[in-house]
TORFI-862656 format. One record per residue (C-alpha): residue number from 0; x, y, z. Coordinates in steps of 0.001 Angstrom, whole numbers. Layout:
residues N
    i        u        v        w
  NUM        X        Y        Z
...
***
This chain:
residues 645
    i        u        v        w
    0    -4600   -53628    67436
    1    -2449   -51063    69410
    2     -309   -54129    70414
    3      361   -55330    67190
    4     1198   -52469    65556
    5     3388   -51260    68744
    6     5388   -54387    68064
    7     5852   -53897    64660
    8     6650   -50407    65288
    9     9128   -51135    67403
   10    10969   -53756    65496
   11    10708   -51788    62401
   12    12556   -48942    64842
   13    15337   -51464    66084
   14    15661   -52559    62605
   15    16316   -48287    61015
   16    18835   -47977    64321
   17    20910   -51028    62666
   18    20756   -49212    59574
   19    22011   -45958    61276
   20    18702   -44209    60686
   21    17038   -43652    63761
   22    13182   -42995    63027
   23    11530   -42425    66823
   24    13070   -40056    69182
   25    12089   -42590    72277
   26    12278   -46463    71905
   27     9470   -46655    74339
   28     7135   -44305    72337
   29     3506   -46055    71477
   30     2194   -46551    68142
   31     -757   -44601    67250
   32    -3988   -46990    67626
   33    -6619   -47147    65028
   34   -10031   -48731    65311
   35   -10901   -51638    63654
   36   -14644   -50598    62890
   37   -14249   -50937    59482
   38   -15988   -53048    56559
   39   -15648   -56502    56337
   40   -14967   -57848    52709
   41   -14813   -61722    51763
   42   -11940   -62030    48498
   43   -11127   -64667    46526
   44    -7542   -65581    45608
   45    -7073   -66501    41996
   46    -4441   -68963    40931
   47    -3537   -66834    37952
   48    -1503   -63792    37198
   49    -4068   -60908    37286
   50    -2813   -57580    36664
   51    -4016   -54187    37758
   52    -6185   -53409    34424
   53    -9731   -53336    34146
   54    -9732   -55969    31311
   55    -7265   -58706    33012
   56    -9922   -58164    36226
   57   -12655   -59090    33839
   58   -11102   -62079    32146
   59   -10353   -63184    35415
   60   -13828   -62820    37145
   61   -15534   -64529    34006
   62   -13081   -67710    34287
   63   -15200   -68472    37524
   64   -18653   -67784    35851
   65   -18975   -63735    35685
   66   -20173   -61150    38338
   67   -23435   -62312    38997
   68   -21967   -65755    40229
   69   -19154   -64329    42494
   70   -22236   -61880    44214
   71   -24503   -64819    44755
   72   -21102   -67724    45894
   73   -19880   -64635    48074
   74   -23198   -63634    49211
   75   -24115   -67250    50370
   76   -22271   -66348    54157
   77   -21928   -69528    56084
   78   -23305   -72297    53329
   79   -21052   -75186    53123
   80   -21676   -75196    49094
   81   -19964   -71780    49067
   82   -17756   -71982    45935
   83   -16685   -71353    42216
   84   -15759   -73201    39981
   85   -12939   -72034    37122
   86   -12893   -72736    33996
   87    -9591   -72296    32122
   88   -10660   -72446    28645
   89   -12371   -69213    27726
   90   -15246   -71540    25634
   91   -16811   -72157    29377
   92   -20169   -69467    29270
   93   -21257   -67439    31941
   94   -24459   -69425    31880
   95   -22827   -72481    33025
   96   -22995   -73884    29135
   97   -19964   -75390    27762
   98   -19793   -74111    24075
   99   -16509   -76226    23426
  100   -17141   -79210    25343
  101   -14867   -77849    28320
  102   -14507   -80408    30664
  103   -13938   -80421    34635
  104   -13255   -77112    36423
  105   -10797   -76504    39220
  106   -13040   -75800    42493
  107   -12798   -73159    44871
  108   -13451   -72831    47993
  109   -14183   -70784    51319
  110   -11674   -70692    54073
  111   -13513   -69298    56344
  112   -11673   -67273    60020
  113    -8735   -69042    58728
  114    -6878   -66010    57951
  115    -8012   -62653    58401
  116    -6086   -59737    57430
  117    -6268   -56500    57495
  118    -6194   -54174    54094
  119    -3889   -51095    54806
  120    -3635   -47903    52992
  121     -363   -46889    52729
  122      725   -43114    51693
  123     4510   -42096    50461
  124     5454   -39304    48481
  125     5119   -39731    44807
  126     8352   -41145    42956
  127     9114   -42910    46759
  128     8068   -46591    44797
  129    10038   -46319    41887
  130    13311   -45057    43786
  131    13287   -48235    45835
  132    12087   -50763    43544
  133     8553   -51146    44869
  134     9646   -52635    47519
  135     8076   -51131    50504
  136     9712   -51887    53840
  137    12415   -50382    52418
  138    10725   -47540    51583
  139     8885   -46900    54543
  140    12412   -47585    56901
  141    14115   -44797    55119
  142    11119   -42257    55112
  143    10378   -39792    58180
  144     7059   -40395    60155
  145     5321   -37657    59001
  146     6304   -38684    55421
  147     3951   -41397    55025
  148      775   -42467    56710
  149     -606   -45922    56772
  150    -4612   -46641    57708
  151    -6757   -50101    57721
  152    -9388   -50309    55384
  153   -11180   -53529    55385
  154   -10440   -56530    57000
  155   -11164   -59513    54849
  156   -13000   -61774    56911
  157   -13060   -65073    54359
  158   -11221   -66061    51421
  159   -12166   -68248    48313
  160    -8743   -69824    47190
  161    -8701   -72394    44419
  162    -6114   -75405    46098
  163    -6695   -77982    43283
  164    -5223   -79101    40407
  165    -6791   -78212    36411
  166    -7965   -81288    34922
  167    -9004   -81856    31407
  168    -9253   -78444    29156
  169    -9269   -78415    25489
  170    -8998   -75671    23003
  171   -10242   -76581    19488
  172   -10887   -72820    18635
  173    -8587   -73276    15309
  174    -9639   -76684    14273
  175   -12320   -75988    11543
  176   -14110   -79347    11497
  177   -14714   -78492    15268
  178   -15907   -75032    14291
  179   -18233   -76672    11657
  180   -19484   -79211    14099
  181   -19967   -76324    16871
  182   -22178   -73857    14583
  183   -24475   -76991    13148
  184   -25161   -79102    16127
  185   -24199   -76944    18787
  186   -26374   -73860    17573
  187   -28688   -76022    16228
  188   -29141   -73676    13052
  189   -30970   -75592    10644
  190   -29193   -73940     7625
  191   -25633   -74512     9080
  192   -27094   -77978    10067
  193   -28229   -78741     6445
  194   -24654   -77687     5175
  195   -22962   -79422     7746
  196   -24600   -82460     6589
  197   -24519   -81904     2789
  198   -20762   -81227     2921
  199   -20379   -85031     3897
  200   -20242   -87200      304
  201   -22494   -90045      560
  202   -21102   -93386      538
  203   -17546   -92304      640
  204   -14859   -95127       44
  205   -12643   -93314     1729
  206   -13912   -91294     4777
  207   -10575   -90511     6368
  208    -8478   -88845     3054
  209   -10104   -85915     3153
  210    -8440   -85106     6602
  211    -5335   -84132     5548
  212    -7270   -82100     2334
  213    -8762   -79865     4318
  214    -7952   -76070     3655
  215    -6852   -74150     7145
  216    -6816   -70629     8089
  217    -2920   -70326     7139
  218    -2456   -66939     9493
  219    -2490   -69675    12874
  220      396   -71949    13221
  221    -1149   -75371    12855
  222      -64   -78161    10617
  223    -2694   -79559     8255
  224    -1689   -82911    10397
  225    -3336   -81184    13346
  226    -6235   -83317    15016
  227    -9642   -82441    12768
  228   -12090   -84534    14249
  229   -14760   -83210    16552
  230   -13804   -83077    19912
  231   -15600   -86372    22161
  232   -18681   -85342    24249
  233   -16968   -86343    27430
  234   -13690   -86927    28641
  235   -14334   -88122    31677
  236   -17410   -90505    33079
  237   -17724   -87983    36070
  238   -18737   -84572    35377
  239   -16826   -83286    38373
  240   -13097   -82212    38754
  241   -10956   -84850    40812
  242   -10125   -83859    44030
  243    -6075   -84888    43871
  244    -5894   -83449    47797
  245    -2228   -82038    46072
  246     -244   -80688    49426
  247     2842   -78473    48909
  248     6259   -79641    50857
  249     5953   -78008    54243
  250     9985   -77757    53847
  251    10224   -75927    50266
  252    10086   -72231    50256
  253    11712   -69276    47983
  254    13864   -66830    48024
  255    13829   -63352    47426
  256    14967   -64246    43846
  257    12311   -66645    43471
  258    14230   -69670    43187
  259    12986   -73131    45505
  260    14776   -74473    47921
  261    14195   -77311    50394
  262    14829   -76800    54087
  263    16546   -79807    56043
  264    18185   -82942    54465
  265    17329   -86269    53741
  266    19100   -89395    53365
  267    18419   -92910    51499
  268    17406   -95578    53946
  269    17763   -98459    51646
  270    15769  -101074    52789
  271    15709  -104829    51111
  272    12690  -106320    49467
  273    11749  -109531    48314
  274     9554  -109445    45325
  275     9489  -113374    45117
  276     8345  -116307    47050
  277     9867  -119031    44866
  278    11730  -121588    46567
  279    14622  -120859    44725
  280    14531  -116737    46520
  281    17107  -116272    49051
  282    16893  -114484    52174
  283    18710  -111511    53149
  284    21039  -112085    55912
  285    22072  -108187    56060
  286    21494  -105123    55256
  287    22088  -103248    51582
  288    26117  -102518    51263
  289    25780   -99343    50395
  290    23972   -98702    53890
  291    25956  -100685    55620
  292    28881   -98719    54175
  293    27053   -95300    55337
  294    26489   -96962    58998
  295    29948   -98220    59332
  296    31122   -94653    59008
  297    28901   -93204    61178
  298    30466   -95691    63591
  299    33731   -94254    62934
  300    33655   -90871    62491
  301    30577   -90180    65207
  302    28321   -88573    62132
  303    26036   -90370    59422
  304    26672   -89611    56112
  305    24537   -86463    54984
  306    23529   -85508    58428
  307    25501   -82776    60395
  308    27052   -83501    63636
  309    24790   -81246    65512
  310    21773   -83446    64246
  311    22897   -86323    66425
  312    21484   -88543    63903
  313    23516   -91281    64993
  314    23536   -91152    68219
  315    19731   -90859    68160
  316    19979   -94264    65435
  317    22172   -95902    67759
  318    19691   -95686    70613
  319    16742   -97191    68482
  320    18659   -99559    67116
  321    19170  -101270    70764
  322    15211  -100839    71235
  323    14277  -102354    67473
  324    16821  -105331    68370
  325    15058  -106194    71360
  326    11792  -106267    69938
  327    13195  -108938    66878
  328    14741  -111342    69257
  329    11075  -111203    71367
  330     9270  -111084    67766
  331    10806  -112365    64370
  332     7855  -110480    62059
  333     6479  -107050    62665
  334     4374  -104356    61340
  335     5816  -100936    61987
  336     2395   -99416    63007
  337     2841  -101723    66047
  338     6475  -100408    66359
  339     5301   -96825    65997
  340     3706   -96970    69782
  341     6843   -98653    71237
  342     9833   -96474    69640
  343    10221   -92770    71760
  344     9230   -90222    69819
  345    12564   -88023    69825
  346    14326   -91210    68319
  347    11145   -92074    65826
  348    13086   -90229    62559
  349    15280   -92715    62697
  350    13278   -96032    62751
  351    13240   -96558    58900
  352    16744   -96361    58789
  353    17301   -98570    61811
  354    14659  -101348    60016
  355    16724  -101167    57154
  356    19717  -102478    59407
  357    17856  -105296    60982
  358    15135  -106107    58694
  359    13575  -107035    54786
  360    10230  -106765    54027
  361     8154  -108706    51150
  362     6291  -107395    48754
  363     3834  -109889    48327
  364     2061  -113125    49507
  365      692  -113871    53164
  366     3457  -111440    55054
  367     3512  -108467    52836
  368     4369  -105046    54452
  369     5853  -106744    57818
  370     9610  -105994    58973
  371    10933  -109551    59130
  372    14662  -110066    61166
  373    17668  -110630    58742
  374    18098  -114647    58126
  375    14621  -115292    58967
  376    12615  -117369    56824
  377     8910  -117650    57526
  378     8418  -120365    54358
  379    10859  -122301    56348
  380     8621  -123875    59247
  381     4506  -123045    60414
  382     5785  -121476    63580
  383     5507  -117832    61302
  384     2225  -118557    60280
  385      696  -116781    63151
  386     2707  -113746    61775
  387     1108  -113553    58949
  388    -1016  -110498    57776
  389    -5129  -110318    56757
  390    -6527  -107430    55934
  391    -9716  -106054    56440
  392   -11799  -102999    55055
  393   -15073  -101255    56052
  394   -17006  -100628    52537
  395   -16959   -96720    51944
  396   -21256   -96883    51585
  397   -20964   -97686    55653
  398   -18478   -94591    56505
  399   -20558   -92571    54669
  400   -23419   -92700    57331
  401   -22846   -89735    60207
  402   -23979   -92691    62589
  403   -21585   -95238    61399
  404   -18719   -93249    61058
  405   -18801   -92270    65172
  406   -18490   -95862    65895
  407   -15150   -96352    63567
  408   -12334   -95179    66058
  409    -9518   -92865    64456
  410    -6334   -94313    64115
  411    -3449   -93179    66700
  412    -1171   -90291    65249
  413     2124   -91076    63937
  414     4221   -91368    66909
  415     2096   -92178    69811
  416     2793   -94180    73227
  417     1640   -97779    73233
  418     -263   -98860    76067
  419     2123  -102538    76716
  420     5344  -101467    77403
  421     7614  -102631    75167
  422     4447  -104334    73420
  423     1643  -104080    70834
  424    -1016  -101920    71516
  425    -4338  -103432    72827
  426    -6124  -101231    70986
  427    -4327  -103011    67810
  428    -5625  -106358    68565
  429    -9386  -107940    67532
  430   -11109  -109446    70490
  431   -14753  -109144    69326
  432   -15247  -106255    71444
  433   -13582  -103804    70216
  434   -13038  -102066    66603
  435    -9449  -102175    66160
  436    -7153   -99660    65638
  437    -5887  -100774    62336
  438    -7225  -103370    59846
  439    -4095  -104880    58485
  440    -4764  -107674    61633
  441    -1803  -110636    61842
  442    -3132  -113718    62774
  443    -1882  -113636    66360
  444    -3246  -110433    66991
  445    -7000  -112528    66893
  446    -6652  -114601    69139
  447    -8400  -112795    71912
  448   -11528  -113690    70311
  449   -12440  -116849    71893
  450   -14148  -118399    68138
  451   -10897  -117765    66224
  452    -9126  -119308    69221
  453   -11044  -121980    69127
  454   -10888  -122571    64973
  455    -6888  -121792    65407
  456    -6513  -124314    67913
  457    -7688  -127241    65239
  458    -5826  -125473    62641
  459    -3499  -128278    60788
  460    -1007  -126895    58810
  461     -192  -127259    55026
  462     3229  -128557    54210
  463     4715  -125988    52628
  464     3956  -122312    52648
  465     2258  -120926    49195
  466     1902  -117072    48469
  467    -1735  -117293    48894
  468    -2820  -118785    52194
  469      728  -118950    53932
  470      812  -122352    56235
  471    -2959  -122368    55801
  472    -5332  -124776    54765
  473    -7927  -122304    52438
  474   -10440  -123314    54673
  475    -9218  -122326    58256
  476    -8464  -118734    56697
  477   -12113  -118473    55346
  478   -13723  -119419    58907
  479   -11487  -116742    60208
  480   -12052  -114002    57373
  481   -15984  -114895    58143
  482   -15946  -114422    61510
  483   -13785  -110570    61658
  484   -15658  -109665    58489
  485   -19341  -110738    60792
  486   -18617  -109113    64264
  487   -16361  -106203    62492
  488   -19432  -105264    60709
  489   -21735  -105546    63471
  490   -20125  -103386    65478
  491   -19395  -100723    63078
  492   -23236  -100839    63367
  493   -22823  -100591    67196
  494   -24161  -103812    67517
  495   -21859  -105920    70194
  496   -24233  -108471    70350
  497   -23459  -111325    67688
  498   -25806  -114000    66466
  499   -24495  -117192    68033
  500   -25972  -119256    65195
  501   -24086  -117680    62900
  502   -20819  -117855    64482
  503   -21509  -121451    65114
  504   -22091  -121504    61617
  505   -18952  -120156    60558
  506   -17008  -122373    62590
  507   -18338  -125450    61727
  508   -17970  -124274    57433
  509   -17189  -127051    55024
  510   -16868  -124866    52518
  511   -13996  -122301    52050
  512   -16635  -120888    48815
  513   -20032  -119938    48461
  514   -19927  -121839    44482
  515   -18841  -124874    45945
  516   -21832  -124890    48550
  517   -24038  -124546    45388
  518   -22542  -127371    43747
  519   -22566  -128961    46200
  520   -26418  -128304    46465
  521   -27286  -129002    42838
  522   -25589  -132545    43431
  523   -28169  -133175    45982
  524   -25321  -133707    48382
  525   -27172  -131353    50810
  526   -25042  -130887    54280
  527   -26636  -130205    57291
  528   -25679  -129597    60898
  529   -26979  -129812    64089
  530   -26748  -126422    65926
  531   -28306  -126503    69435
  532   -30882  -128914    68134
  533   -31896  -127227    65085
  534   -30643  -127985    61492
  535   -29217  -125244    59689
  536   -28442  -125837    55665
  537   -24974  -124939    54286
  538   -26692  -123229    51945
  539   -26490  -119663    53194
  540   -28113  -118088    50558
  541   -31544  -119156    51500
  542   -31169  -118719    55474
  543   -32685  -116341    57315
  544   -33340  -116480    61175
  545   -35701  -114600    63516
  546   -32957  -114375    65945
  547   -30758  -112342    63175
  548   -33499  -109549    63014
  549   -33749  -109023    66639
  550   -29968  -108679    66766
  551   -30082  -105882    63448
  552   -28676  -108517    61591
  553   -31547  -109908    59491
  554   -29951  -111213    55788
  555   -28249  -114389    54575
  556   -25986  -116058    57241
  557   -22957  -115616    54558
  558   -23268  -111528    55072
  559   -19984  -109816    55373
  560   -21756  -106635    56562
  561   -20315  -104666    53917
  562   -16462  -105793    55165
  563   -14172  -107219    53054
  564   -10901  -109098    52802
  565    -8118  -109596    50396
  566    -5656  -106944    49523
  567    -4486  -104026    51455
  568    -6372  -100691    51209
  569    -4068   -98692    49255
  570    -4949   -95484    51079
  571    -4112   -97002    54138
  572     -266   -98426    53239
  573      284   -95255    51897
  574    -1150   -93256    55039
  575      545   -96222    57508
  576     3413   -97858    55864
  577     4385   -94815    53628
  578     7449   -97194    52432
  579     7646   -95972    48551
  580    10029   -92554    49190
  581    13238   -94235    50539
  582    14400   -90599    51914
  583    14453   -90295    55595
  584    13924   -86816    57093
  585    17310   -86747    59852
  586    15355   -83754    61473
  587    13092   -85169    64341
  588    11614   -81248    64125
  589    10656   -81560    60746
  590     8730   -85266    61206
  591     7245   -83390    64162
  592     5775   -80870    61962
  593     4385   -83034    59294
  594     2408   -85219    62175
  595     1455   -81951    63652
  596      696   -80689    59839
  597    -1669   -83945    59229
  598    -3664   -83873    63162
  599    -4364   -80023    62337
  600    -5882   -81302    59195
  601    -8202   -84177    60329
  602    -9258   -82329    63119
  603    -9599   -78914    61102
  604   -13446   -79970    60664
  605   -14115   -80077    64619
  606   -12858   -76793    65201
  607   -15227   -73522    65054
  608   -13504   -70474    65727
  609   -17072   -68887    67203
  610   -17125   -71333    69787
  611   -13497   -72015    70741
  612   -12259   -70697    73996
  613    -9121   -68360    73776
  614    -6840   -71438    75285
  615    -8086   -73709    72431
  616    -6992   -70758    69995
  617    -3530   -70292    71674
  618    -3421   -74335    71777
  619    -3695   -74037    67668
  620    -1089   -71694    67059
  621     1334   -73195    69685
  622      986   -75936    67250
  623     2615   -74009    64583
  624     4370   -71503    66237
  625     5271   -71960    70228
  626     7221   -69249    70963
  627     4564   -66805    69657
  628     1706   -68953    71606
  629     3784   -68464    74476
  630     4239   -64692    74116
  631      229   -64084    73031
  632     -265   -66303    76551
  633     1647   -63917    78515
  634      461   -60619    76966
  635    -3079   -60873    76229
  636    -5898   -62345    79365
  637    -8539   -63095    76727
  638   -10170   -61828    74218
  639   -11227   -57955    73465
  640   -14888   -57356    72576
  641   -14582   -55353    69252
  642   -16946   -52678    70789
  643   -13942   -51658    73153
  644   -11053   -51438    70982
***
């Protein structure tokens, strides 16, 4: 503590001397230390404007359920259900009733050792806030030493901050049909029930002119068009709030006026799409004018457009731009994950920007969401079917299991170093022993496994492309979806050892559908084929082998083991491919930051502050802030027993 507050001393010293008021006699004279044995409090940050009056406190506090509930939420120390729930609409009881059919809350939660801080208590003469506007480093820089005293009072040791978005609220306070409808079937009064009920004519010809007859309470401002129907029970088929995940701009802050601003700058990368794969669709040759325009200047003048010359944007684009050209005239079709690994990571802020120069993507059909090279047509000839794109997803009911989820490995971070130089990752690639890295898989990127080898290498080509199956007959694709979607599931299971049957099975398919197996079944044109001597029926709904149980994998030989195929998981091309915001950070820092901002995030849950070691600690903040992990390094050898301070 003495440390801290010698620092802050001591700037707040150098800071009066600027100022021509010198406040300590010596620079080098020590801060007065104060223990820190003193109460710990837990808060809770409220995302409204609470003022300093007993009955905005109150309103406040019963928004989240009264008293009692923040005692027993802030009393539950350590319990991972520690949290309140706020309720914006002042119909929500303290009981947990909603008298107004309130809908979802906004949740909050603890945030536990995340931020500490300590409460001071800080003593100026009276009138001293009011002559400087309240604002009190000001105040304190221009008073004498002995004219104002500041002492720690609690250190708040967790906070309860609400990070969400409201959801559905609804106010129908002044809507007297609601009013009628709350006091008869909501209180369940008989005699307002029985009045309720007589005040509706029987057999009415016209039920809904009365609406616009009914007599309001003229002192509140609503029309007699206003909505007069009771409110519905539900407005949602969850009765919890969405979680929107809602993350601020690490780059927008505000000034001391209050108004935003956005640090850094950000240009348009412009990059072509084809939304089409008609015949009659031509393919880009170049890039978009207007960025070929901005590039062409750059190559004049030294500087992109919107960057600043000490940015070296361009000379950092110019220097990915000779790796991404190398890569197209080895490979025609990419995906940029695969590129992520290859491109040098204090060039990677660049790489949209330099695909957008070389490269258009499609939108749609068998080679969405790959880079392909200017002029290149895949439609044009089978030798770009093997670039074409499947993807893959584990069904959420597996992840859910603790056991399952250890066996799925993380993906890599957004810049990382791939393990081929110049190359795809290994760890992208499906070779049956492994769980790859990513789950949008191109064809090529299977053929380690010797069974898709094999069904590739008898693969006979359609002729012509179509936006479904690409060069491929339906059937070679559904022996290959059946065989990733089979050992993918097994060994999310941990299971590396497949059924042999079944992939025997899968190869051998005549079938590309499980309906046309049953017809063909109900035709009596029953199929069967030798597998190591024993028949096996094409009918895999009825099959069942001994050999699948001993294995784990006892079901029907169709089982996809809870993968599936088709389209892309959206979570994952917006996490991956992230290709809908054409702006383009030009500060390599900043992109640094937001990878750094994302890791701290996903690994937030393995880190426990009572069991970290003080490097893992300074690790953390040299994350955010280097130059202060570096100093704390230095200065302090470890950490200082409370006891001794």
């Amino acid at each position: 503590m003495s440390e801290v507050e010698q620092e802050a001393d001591l700037q707040h010293s150098n800071e009066s001397e600027q100022n021509g008021n010198t406040i300590y006699s010596h620079p080098s004279e020590l801060a007065k230390e104060y223990t820190l044995d003193i109460p710990r409090v837990p808060s809770i940050e409220f995302p409204l404007h609470v003022s300093s009056s007993p009955s905005s406190i109150n309103k406040a506090i019963n928004m989240v359920g009264g008293i009692d509930k923040v005692r027993q939420v802030l009393g539950e120390h350590g319990s991972s259900q520690k949290q309140l729930e706020m309720y914006l609409n002042e119909g929500h009881d303290n009981d947990g009733s909603d008298t107004f059919f309130n809908e979802h809350s906004i949740v909050g939660k603890e945030v536990p050792f995340r931020d500490e801080s300590i409460v001071l208590k800080i003593t100026v003469p009276k009138g001293t806030m009011a002559k400087y506007n309240g604002n009190v480093r000001e105040a304190l820089a221009m008073l004498k030493p002995k004219q104002s005293a500041i002492v720690p009072v609690v250190i708040i040791n967790s906070t309860i901050k609400f990070r969400e978005m409201s959801d559905f609220q609804i106010r129908l306070d002044n809507v007297p049909s609601a009013n009628e409808f709350k006091d008869s079937f909501g209180s369940l009064d008989w005699k307002n029930f029985k009045n309720f009920v007589n005040s509706v004519p029987d057999n009415d010809p016209r039920p809904f002119e009365n609406i616009n007859n009914i007599r309001l309470d003229r002192s509140s401002p609503f029309p007699n068009t206003d909505y007069q129907l009771p409110p519905p029970p539900r407005f949602s088929m969850v009765s919890y709030p969405f979680l929107y995940k809602y993350k601020t701009n690490p780059f927008a802050t505000k000034k001391s006026d209050g108004a935003s601003e956005v640090k850094g700058s950000y240009i348009k990368n412009y990059q072509l799409l084809v939304h089409d794969l008609n015949e009659s669709v031509v393919i880009p040759v170049q890039a978009d004018s207007q960025l070929m325009v901005d590039y062409n200047e750059a190559v004049k003048t030294g500087i992109y457009p919107g960057t600043k010359k000490e940015s070296k944007f361009y000379e950092s684009l110019e220097e990915c731009l000779s790796i991404i050209n190398k890569l197209f005239e080895k490979r025609p079709i990419w995906v940029k994950r695969h590129i992520d690994g290859i491109v040098p990571k204090h060039v990677h802020h660049t790489l949209k920007v330099a695909l957008a120069l070389v490269s258009y993507r499609f939108t749609m059909g068998p080679w969405r969401n790959t880079y392909i090279k200017f002029g290149i047509d895949p439609r044009s000839s089978s030798e770009y079917a093997k670039y074409q794109t499947e993807y893959f997803k584990i069904e959420r009911k597996l992840l859910r299991s603790p056991n399952i989820a250890k066996n799925v490995p993380k993906p890599p971070a957004s810049v990382f170093e791939s393990d081929v130089p110049e190359g795809i990752d290994t760890r992208f690639k499906f070779n049956g022993k492994q769980i790859p890295w990513y789950l949008m898989l191109q064809i090529d990127l299977l053929f380690d496994e010797p069974n898709i080898a094999e069904v590739y290498s008898k693969v006979e080509y359609l002729d012509k492309a179509n936006e479904l199956t690409g060069w491929f007959k339906e059937l070679d694709l559904a022996k290959i979806r059946r065989i990733v979607k089979y050992e993918l599931g097994c060994m999310v299971q941990g299971n590396y050892e497949f059924n042999v049957y079944k992939l025997k099975y899968f190869k051998t398919m005549l079938y590309a559908k499980e309906s046309m197996m049953n017809n063909a079944k109900d035709n009596d044109e029953s199929t069967t084929s030798s597998i190591n001597g024993s028949e096996m029926s094409t009918d895999t709904t009825s099959t069942n082998t001994t050999e699948d149980a001993s294995n784990g994998n006892a079901g029907e030989v169709d089982s996809d083991n809870d993968i599936t195929t088709g389209e892309a998981d959206e979570q994952v091309l917006e996490n991956e491919e992230a290709e809908n915001d054409p702006n383009v950070s030009v500060n390599p820092a900043e992109d640094d930051y937001m990878m750094d901002e994302d890791e701290d995030e996903d690994n937030e849950g393995d880190f426990d502050t009572k069991t970290a070691s003080f490097q893992d600690i300074i690790g953390r903040i040299r994350n955010m802030n280097p130059e202060t992990a570096d100093r704390l390094s230095k200065e302090l050898e470890g950490f200082i027993n409370e006891a001794n301070l």
